[in-house]
C-alpha positions as CSV (number, residue, x, y, z in Angstrom):
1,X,-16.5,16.4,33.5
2,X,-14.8,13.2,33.7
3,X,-14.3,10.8,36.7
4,X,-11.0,12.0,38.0
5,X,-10.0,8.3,39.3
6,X,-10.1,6.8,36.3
7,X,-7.5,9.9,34.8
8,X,-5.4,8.3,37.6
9,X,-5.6,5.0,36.4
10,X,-4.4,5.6,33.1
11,X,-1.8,7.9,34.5
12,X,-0.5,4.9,36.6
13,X,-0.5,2.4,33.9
14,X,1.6,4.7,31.7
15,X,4.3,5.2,34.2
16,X,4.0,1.7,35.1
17,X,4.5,0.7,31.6
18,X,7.5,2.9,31.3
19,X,8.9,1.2,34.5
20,X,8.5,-2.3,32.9
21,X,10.3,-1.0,29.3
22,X,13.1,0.5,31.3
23,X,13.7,-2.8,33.1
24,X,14.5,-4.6,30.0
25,X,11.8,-7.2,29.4
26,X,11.7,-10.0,26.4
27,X,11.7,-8.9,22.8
28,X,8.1,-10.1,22.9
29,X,7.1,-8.1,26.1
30,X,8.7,-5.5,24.8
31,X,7.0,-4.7,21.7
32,X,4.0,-5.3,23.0
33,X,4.2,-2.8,25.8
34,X,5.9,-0.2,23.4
35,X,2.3,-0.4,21.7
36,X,0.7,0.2,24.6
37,X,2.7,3.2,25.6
38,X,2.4,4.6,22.6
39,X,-1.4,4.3,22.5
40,X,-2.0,6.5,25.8
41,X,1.1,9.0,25.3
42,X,-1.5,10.9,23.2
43,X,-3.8,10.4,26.2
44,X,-1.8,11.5,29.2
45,X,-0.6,14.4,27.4
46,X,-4.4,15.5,26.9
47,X,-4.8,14.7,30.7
48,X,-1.9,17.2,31.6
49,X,-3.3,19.6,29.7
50,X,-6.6,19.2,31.2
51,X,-5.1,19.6,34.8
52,X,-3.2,22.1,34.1
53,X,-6.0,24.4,32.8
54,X,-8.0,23.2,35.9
55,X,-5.0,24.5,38.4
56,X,-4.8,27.4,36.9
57,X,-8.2,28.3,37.3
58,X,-8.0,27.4,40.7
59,X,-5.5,29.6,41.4
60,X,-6.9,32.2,39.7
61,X,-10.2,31.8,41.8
62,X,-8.1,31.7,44.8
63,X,-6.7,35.3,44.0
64,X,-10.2,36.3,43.2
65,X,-11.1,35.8,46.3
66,X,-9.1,37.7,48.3
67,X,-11.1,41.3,49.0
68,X,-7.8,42.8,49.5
69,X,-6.8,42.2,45.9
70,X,-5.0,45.1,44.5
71,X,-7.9,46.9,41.6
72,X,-5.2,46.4,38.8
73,X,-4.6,43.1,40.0
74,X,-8.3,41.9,39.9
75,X,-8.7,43.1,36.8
76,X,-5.8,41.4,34.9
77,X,-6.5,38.2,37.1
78,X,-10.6,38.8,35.7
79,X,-9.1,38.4,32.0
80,X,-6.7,35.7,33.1
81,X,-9.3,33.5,34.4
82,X,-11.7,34.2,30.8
83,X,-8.7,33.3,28.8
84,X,-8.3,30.0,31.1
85,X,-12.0,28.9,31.6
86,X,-11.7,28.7,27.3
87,X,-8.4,26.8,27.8
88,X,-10.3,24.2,30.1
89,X,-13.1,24.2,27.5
90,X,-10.7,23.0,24.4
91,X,-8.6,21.0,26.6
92,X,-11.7,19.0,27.6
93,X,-13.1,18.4,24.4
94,X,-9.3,17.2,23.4
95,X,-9.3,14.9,26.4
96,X,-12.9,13.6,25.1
97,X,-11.6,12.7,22.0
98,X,-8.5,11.1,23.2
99,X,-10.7,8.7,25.5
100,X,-13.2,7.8,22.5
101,X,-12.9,4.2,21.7
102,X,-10.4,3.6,19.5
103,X,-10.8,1.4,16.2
104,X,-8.4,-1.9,16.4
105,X,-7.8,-1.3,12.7
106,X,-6.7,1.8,12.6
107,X,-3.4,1.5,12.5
108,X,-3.4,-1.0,10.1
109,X,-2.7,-0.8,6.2
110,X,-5.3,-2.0,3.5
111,X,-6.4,-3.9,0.7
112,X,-8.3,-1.3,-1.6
113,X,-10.9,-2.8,-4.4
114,X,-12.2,-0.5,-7.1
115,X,-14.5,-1.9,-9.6
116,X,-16.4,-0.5,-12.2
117,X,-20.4,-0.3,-11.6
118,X,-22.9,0.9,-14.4
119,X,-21.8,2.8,-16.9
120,X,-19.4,0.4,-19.2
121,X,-16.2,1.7,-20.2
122,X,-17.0,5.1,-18.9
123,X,-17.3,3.2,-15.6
124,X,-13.8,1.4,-16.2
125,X,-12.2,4.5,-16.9
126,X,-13.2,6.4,-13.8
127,X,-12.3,3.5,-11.9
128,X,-9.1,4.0,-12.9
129,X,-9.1,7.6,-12.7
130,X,-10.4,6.7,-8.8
131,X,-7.3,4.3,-8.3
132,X,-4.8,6.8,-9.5
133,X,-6.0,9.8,-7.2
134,X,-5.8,6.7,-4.0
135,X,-2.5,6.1,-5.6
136,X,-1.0,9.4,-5.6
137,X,-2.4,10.4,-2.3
138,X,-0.8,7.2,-0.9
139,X,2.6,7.6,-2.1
140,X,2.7,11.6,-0.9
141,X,1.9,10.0,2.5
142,X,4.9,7.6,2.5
143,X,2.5,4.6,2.0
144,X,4.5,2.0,-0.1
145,X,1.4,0.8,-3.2
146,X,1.5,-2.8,-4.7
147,X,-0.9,-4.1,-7.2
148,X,-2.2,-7.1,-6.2
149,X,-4.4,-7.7,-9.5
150,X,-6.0,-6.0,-12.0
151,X,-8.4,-6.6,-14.9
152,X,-8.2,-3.6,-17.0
153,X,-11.1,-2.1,-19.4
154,X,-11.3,-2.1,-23.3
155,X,-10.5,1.6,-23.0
156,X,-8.7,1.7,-20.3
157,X,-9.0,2.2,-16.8
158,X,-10.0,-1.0,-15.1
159,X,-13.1,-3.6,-14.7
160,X,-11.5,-4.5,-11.1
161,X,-8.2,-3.8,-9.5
162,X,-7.1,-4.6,-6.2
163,X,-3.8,-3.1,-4.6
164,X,-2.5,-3.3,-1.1
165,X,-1.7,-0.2,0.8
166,X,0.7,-0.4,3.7
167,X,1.9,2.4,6.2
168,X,0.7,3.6,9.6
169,X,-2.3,4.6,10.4
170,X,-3.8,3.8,6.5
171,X,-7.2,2.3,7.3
172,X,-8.0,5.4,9.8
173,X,-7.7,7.5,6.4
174,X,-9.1,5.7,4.1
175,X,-11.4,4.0,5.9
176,X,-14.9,6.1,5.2
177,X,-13.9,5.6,1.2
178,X,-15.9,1.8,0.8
179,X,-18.9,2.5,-0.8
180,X,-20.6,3.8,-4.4
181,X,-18.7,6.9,-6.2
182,X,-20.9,8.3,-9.1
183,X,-19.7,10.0,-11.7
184,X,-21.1,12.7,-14.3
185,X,-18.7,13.9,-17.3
186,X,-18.9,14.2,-20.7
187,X,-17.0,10.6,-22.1
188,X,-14.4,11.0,-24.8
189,X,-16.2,8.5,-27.1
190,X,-19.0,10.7,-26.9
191,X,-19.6,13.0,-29.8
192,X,-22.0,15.0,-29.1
193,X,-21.2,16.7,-26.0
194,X,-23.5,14.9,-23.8
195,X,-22.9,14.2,-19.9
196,X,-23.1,10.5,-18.7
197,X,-23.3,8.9,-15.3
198,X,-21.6,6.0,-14.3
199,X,-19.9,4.7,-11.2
200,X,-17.6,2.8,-9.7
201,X,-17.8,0.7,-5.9
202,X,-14.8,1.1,-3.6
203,X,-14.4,-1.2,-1.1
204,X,-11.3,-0.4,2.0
205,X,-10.4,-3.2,3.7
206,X,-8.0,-3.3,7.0
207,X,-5.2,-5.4,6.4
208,X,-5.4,-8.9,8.7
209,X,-2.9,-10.7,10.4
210,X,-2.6,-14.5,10.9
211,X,-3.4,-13.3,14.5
212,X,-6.7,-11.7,13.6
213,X,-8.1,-14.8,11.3
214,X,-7.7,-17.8,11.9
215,X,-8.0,-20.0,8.5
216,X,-8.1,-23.5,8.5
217,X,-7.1,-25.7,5.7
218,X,-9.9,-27.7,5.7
219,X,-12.0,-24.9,4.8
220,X,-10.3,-24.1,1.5
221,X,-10.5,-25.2,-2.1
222,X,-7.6,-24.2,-4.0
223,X,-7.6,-24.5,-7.3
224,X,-4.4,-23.6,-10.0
225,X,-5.0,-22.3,-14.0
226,X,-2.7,-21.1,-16.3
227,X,-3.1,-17.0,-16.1
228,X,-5.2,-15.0,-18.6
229,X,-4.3,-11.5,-20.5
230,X,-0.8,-10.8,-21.6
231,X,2.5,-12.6,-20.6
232,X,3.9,-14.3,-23.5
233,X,5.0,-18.2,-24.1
234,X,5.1,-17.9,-20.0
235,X,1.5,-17.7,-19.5
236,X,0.7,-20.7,-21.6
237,X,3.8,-23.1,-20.3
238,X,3.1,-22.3,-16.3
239,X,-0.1,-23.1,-14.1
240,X,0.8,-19.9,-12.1
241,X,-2.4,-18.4,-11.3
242,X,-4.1,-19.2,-8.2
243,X,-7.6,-19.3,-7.2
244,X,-8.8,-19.8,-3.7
245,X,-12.1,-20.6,-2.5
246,X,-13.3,-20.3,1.2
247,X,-16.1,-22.7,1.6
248,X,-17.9,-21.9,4.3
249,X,-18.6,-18.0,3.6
250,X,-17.9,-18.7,-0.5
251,X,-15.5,-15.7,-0.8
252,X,-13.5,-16.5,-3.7
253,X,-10.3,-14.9,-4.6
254,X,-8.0,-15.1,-7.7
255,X,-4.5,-14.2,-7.8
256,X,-2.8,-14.2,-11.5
257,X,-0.2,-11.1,-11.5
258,X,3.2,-12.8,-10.2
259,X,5.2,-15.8,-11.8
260,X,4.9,-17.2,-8.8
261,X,2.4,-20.0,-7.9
262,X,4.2,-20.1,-4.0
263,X,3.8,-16.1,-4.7
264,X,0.0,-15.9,-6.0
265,X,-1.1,-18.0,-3.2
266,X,0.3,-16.2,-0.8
267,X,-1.3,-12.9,-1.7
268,X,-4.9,-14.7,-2.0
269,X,-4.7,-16.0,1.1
270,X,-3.3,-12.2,2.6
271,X,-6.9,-10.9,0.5
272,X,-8.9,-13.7,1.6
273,X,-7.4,-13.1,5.7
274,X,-8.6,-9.1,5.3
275,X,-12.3,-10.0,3.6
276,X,-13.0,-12.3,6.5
277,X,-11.4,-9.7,8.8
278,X,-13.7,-7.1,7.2
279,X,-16.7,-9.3,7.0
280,X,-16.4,-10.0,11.0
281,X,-16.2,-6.6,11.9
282,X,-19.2,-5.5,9.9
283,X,-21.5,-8.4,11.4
284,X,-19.8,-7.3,15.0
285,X,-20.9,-3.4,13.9
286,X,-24.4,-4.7,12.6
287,X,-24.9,-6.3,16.0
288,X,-23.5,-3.4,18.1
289,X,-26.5,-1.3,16.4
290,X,-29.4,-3.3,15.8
291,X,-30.8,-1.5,19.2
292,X,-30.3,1.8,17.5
293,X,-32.2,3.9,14.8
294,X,-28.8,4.6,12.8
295,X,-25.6,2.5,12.9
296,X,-22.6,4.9,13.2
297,X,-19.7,4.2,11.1
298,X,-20.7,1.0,10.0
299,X,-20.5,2.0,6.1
300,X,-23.3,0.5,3.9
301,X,-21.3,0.2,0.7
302,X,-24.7,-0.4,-1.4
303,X,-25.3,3.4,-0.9
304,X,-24.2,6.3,-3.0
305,X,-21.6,8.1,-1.3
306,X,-20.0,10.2,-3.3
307,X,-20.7,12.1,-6.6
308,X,-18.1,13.8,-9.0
309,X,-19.3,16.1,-11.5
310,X,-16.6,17.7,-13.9
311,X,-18.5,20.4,-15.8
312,X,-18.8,21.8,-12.6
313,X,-15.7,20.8,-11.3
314,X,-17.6,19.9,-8.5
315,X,-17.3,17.0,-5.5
316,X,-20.0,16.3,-3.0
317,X,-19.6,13.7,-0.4
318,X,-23.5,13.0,0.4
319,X,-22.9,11.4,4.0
320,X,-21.6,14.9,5.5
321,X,-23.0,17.6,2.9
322,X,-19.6,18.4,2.0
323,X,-19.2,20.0,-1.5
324,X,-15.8,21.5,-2.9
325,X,-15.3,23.0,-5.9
326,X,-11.5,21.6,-6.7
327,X,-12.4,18.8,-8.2
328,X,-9.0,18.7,-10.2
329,X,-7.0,18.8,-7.0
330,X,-9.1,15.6,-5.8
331,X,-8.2,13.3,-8.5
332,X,-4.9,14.6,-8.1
333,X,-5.1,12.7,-4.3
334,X,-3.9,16.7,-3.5
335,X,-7.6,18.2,-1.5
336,X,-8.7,14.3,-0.1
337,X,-7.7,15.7,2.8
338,X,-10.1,18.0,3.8
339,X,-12.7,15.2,2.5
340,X,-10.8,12.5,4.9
341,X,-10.5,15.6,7.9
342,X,-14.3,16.0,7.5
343,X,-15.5,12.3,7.5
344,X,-13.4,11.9,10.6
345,X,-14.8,14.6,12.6
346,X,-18.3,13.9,11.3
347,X,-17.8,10.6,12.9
348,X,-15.6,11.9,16.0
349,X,-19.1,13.7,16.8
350,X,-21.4,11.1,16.4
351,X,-19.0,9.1,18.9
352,X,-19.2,12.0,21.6
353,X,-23.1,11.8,21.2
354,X,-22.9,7.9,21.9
355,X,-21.1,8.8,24.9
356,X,-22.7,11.4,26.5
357,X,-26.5,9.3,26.0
């Protein structure tokens, strides 16, 4: 059950934010509230639902009620009020959802980092086989895909690439992917038929704002080079590339892919903003649950979470037991889906737990 005053409350502030946008407030105001509304629609339409459900079963148990209910009557009323009390059920477990705390970053886009672990080129390969199946997944969802840099593999595939994924609601997708994918195939350099492991790390950062991190000048060494790899006479003529260095937490970050030193420096810094973004919230998370026996959702990227074996055409995340046998339609970014859909309500459940201790 939930306490019915504080359904009210957010009932009030919704119409009362509605009120306030239709009186015409600064451009400022106005975006801001528009945020806000939009954030508990999903809410007071649960809560409607919820009521609803609950009067109708009061009505129901009303009719009940009366011994001079007609025997036809009782009994379709009987079946009404079965097929209700299930309708309360659902919309009550909706309405708990709704009301879970909801992650600041969700709404945000990324940065997404896939290096190669152990396995050499085998690794740099499937780290680019792991970036393509992000890719395609990202651009069937609308999500606009920029490379930020890249280091690719003697191979192929990559030794580290690092794109930038922006849309709505991208970090709440992608945001259970950050940790250790393995890998067991057969390599095409290998003549003898024999399966190798190897992995690569995935890290999913939410995209920060100036307003999230605050980065003071003072703190920074920034140093230019002339850029590495391919490029022509350009690369050797222009001191284009860009590396950053945040002294008091050491994160460095080097940006070599545009022309551009104004342009290079810009995307470090945006890389720099979302790893000191990303390290805050983790000590924050790591803080939240040093009281507790297990963190929830706090993603310890040193741990295996994944494993992608392709004699078997198999995938098994490891967090969640998941396995599913359409391994082809995963790298395709087609079935990640139903891996994102499970991770979410995996954690969705833990949250409810936490709540109801």
């Amino acid at each position: 059950m939930f306490a019915q005053d504080k359904l009210d409350l957010i009932l009030r502030r919704h119409d009362e934010i509605g009120e306030k946008l239709s009186a015409g407030p600064d451009a400022a105001t106005f975006v801001a509230l528009s945020r806000e509304l939009a954030g508990l629609d999903e809410v007071v339409a649960k809560i409607k639902t919820y009521r609803a459900a609950q009067a109708e079963i009061a009505g129901l148990a009303e009719m009940l009620a009366d011994p001079a209910l007609d025997p036809d009557m009782r009994e379709f009323a009987e079946g009404e009020l079965n097929v209700a009390e299930s309708s309360l059920e659902a919309a009550e477990l909706e309405l708990k959802l709704a009301l879970l705390p909801k992650d600041a970053a969700d709404e945000k886009g990324v940065i997404l980092e896939v290096r190669a672990g152990t396995g050499g080129d085998e690794a740099a390969l499937f780290a680019g086989d792991l970036f393509r199946a992000y890719q395609k997944y990202a651009v069937a969802k609308g999500w606009s895909v920029e490379v930020l840099s890249a280091s690719e593999g003697a191979l192929g595939g990559y030794k580290e690439i690092v794109a930038e994924i922006i849309g709505r609601g991208v970090y709440a997708r992608l945001k259970f992917e950050s940790g250790v994918h393995r890998v067991q195939r057969v390599p095409a350099t290998e003549t003898q038929g024999r399966i190798h492991t190897s992995a690569a790390t995935v890290a999913v950062l939410p995209q920060a704002e100036e307003v999230d991190v605050a980065i003071d000048d003072k703190d920074l060494q920034i140093e230019t080079m002339r850029s590495g790899g391919a490029g022509g006479q350009h690369v050797n003529k222009t001191e284009s590339a860009i590396r950053i260095t945040h002294i008091p937490s050491g994160i460095v970050v080097m940006m070599q892919e545009e022309r551009s030193q104004h342009r290079n420096k810009a995307k470090a810094l945006d890389v720099l903003r979302s790893r000191l973004y990303d390290a805050e919230r983790h000590r924050l998370d790591s803080a939240r649950a040093a009281d507790r026996k297990a963190q929830v959702g706090s993603g310890d990227r040193s741990e295996r979470i994944r494993t992608y074996n392709f004699p078997q055409g198999r995938v098994t995340d490891h967090r969640i037991n998941l396995t599913l046998y359409k391994l082809d339609k995963v790298m395709e970014g087609e079935a990640l889906d139903e891996i994102f859909d499970a991770l979410t309500t995996d954690h969705q459940a833990k949250l409810l737990a936490q709540s109801e201790e």
